[in-house]
N, C-alpha and C positions, 0 to 999 in steps of 0.2 A: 927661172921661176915662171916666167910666162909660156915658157913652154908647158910645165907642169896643168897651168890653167888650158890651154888647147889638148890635154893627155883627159881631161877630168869631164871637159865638155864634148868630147867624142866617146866617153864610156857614157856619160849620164843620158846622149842621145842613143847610142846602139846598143845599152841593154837595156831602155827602157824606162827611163828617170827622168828626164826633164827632156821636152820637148819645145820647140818657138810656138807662142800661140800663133792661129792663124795662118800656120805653116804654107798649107796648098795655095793659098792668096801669097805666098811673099813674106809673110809674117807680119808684125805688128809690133814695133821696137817700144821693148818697156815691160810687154806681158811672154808669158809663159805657164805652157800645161806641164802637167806631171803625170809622166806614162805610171804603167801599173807596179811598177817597182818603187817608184818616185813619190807617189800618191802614197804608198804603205807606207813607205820611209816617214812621210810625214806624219800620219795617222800615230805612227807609233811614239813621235817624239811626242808630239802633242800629249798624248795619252801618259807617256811617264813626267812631263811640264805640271799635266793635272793633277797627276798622283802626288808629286814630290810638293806642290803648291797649294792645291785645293784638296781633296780628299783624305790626306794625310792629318790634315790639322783643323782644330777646333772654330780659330777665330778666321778664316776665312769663308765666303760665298761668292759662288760660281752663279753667272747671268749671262746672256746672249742678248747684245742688243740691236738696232737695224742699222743696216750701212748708209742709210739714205736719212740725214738728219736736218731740223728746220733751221734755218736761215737766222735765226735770233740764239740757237745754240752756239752759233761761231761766231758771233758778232758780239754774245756776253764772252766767250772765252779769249778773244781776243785775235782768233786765226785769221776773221778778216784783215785785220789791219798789220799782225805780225808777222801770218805763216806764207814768207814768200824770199823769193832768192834775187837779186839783183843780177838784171839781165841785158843785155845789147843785141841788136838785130844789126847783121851786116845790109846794109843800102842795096848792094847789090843782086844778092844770091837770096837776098830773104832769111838768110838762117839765123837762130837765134844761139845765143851761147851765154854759159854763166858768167858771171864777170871775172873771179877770182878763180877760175879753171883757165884763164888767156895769160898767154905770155907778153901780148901788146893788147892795150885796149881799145885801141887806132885801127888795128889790120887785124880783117875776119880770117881766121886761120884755114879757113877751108879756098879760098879765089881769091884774097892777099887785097879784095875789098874796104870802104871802108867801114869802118861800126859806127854806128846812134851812139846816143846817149844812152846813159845806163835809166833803167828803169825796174821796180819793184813790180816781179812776176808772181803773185798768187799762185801757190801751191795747189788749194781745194779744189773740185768738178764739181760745177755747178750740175744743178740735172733740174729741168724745167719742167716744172708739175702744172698737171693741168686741173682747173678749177671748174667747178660746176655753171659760175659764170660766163666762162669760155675762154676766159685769158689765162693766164698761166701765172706761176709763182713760181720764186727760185728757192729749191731746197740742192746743199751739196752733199756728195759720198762721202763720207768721214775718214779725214785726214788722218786719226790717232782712233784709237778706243778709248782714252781716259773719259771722255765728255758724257759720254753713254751712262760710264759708268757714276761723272758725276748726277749727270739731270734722273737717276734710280737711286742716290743715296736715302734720299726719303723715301723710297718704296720697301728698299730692305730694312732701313729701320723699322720701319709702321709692320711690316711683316714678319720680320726673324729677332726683333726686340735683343739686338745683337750687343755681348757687353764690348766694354770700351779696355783696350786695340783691337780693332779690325779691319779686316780687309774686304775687295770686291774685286772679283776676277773676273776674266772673259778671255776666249781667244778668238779670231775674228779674221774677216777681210779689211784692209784700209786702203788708200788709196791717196795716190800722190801726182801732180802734173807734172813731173819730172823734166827737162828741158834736154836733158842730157841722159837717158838709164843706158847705163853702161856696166861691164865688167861681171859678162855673164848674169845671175839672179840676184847677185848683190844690191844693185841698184832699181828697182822698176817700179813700175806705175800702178798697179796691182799688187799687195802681198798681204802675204798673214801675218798676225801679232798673236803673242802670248804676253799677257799685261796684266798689276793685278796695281790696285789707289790703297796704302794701306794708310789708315785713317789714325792719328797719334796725338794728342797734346804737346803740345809747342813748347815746352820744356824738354820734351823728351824727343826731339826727332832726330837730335845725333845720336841718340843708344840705338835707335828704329834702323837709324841710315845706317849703322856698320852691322849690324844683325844681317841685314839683309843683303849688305855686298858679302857678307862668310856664304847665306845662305847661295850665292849666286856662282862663286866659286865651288860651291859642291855639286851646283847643278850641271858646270860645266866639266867637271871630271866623272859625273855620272853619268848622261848624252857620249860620252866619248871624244870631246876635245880636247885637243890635245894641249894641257896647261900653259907648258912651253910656249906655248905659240902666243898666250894672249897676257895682252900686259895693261893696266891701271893706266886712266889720264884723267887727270883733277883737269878738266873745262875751266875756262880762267872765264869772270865775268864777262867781257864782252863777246864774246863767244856763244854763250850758254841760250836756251830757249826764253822765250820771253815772261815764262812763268816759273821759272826754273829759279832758286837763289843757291843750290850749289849740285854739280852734275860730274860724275864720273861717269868715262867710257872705258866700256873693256874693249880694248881693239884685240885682233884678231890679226896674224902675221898669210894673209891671202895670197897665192900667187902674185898677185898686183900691186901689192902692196901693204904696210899696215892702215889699218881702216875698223872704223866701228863693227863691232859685233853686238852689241848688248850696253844699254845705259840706267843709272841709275840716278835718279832725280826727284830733290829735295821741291817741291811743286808749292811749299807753304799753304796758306790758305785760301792762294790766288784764286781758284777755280769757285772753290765751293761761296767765296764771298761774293764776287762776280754775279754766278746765279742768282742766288740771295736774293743780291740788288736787281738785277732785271727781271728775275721773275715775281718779285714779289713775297716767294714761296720761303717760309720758316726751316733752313740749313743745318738748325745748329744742332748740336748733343746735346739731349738732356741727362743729367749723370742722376740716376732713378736713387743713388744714396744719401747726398751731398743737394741735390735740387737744381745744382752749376748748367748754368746753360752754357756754350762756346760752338763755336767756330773749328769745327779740327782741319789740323796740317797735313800731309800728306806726303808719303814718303813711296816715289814708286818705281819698281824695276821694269825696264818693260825689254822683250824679248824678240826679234823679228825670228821666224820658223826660216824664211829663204833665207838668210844670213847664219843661222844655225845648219841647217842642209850643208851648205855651201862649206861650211868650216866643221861639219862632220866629214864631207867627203874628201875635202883637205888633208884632214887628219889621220882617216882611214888609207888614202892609195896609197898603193904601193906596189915596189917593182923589186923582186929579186931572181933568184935564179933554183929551181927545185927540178934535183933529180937528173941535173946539168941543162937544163932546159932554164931561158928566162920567162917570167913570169910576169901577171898583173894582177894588184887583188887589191879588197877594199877589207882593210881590218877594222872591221866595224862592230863596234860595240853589241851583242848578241840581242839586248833588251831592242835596240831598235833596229836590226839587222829586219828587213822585207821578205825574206825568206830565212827562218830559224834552220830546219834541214831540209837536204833533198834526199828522196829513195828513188833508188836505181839497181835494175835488172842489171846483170854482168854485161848480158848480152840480150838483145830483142827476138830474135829467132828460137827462143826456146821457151812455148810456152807455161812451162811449169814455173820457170823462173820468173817470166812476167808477173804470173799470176799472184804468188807469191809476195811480190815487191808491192802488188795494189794492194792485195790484203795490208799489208805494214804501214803501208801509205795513207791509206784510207784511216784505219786503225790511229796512227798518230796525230792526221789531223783533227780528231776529235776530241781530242788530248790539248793538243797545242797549236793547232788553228794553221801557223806560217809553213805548211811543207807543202814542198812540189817533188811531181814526180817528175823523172827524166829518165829517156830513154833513146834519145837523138844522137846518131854517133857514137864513137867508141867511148870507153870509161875515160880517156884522158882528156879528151876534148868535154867531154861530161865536169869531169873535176874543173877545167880552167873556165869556164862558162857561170859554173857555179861560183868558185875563187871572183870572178870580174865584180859579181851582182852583191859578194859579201855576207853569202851562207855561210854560218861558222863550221856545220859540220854535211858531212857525205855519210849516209846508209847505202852498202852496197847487199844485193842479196847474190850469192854467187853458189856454187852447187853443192857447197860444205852444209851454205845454209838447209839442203834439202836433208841433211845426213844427220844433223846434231843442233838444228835450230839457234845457231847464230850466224850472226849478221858483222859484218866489220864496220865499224867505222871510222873515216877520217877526218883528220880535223883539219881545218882552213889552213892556220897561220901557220904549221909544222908540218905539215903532209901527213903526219904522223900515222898510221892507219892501226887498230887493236880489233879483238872481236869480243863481241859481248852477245847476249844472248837474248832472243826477240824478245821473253816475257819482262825483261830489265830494261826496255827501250824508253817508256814512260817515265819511269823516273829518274834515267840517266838525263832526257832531255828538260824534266821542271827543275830539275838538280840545278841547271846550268842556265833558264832562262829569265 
């Protein structure tokens, strides 16, 4: 399997998916970019996350909020004092390591040194703002989205007079000090969330909590993961986050291992009381029928995009054999496929046929936005280039097309190739996306 994970991280770098941040420097362990395949890939899950979450339904709203948050936001929620991992520093080499990632807590596993005492490492980045005074104050990057979207619950209320269930969505950057980011973009210091606080009366938030693990399961057969692969784990109390009173993971069967992909967490009232209290500021529901004022609970899934990537592309590769030839391809789900089709000249030397293939090119992507054209190399190294990056289908224009105006196309996962006809091009491809 670990080979699998070295198969996955040399196509995401050589067709253009995931790149090391910082690369020409040496890199920068923890962060990473996203080439122009990679970057769409994402664009696209995001975008069907919003659809199936936010835009779809009544009782949700969508916010963006800033990544750089005050010093008293983590301090009422608790992340100063709770969001940190138990750490040791070897004496000798300086490195530091988790505690519960060592096989001896004595010898630093990297020069057989020995380790400190364990100590409570703060997760947050601080980032030092400068004051008009001239000194500075400490605000840090935000750990989670939830917080955002707590210290706005009274913005959307006083603004979208929202009835009761509801939600607050956002998708976002977060940020983690990570001691260890490891196992390709699983782990890092940097990443995006999809997160939504969905807001319930405290009677009701075991009906809320299994609504929304069904709803999390359809979202993960709709994305394209592969079911099979991820399995339920009930969090046993000591375990769970510090505001958390009951938490399932959907792990995710990774190259590496089984591991978190996606959690769902029962949050109570913890957050929004907290505020309340430190800020001073009126928290609660007023139920505009009844006059009931409360406190609501909170019931929230939250989604990481790199750990979605990472178990789309999982789930996608694949290796067989077409035509007697071995193969490599990403069967990837069409809705967030980075390129929907490619159109291609037979051959590049004749320009009628070029010509031909931009009209249809052009033509489609106006239509459907994700087509590329290709005309590099012959038609089979064409098809296997396209098969790596996970275009479901191939438009080829070849010399029949100049005779009777069709076009063949083939499809990824079959080889399959038929012909259809240019004016039927349009709707064969919203048919299917």
């Amino acid at each position: 399997m670990e080979n699998k994970l070295e198969k996955i991280v040399s196509l995401a770098k050589r067709r253009g998916f995931i790149f090391p941040g910082s690369e020409i420097y040496g890199g920068l362990s923890g962060f990473w970019d996203l080439g122009p395949y990679g970057a769409q890939l994402a664009h696209n899950i995001k975008e069907l996350w919003w659809e199936h979450f936010v835009k779809s339904r009544e009782d949700m709203y969508g916010i963006s909020t800033t990544t750089i948050m005050s010093e008293a936001v983590w301090r009422a929620s608790g992340h100063l004092e709770g969001f940190s991992d138990p750490l040791a520093e070897c004496k000798k080499c300086k490195k530091r390591f988790k505690v519960y990632h060592l096989e001896s807590k004595a010898e630093c596993p990297e020069c057989g040194g020995e380790l400190g005492e364990e100590k409570a490492f703060n997760l947050l980045f601080p980032v030092e703002m400068g004051s008009v005074a001239g000194g500075t104050s400490t605000a840090y990057l935000r750990g989670e989205l939830a917080q955002g979207m707590f210290t706005n619950f009274k913005n959307v209320l006083d603004t979208m007079q929202p009835e009761f269930p509801f939600g607050i969505a956002q998708i976002g950057k977060a940020y983690r000090n990570e001691i260890a980011p490891r196992d390709f973009i699983f782990r890092a210091r940097e990443f995006d969330l999809m997160e939504f606080e969905y807001f319930v009366k405290e009677p009701e938030w075991e009906k809320h909590f299994e609504t929304w693990r069904k709803e999390m399961w359809e979202w993960i057969e709709k994305v394209g993961i592969d079911e099979n692969l991820v399995h339920e784990l009930e969090v046993p109390e000591g375990e769970r986050a510090h505001y958390s009173k009951r938490t399932i993971d959907f792990e995710f069967e990774y190259p590496f291992g089984q591991k978190e992909l996606y959690g769902l967490a029962y949050r109570t009232d913890y957050d929004l009381s907290r505020h309340m209290k430190e800020s001073g500021i009126d928290l609660r529901f007023s139920d505009p029928e009844t006059g009931e004022k409360f406190i609501p609970h909170v019931v929230e899934p939250t989604f990481g995009l790199g750990r979605t990537i990472l178990a789309v592309l999982t789930s996608a590769y694949t290796e067989d054999e077409l035509g007697g030839e071995p193969r490599t391809y990403l069967k990837l789900n069409p809705k967030v496929a980075p390129v929907k089709a490619a159109v291609f000249p037979l051959v590049k030397n004749k320009p009628e046929l070029v010509a031909k293939a931009r009209e249809i090119y052009k033509d489609l992507r106006k239509e459907i936005g994700a087509v590329e054209f290709d005309d590099n190399g012959n038609i089979g190294k064409r098809y296997r280039r396209q098969d790596e990056i996970g275009t479901p289908w191939c438009v080829t224009v070849d010399y029949q097309t100049l005779e009777d105006g069709t076009v063949t196309i083939r499809e990824r996962d079959t080889g399959e190739q038929t012909r259809n006809k240019m004016n039927e091009l349009k709707d064969f491809f919203k048919n299917r996306i």
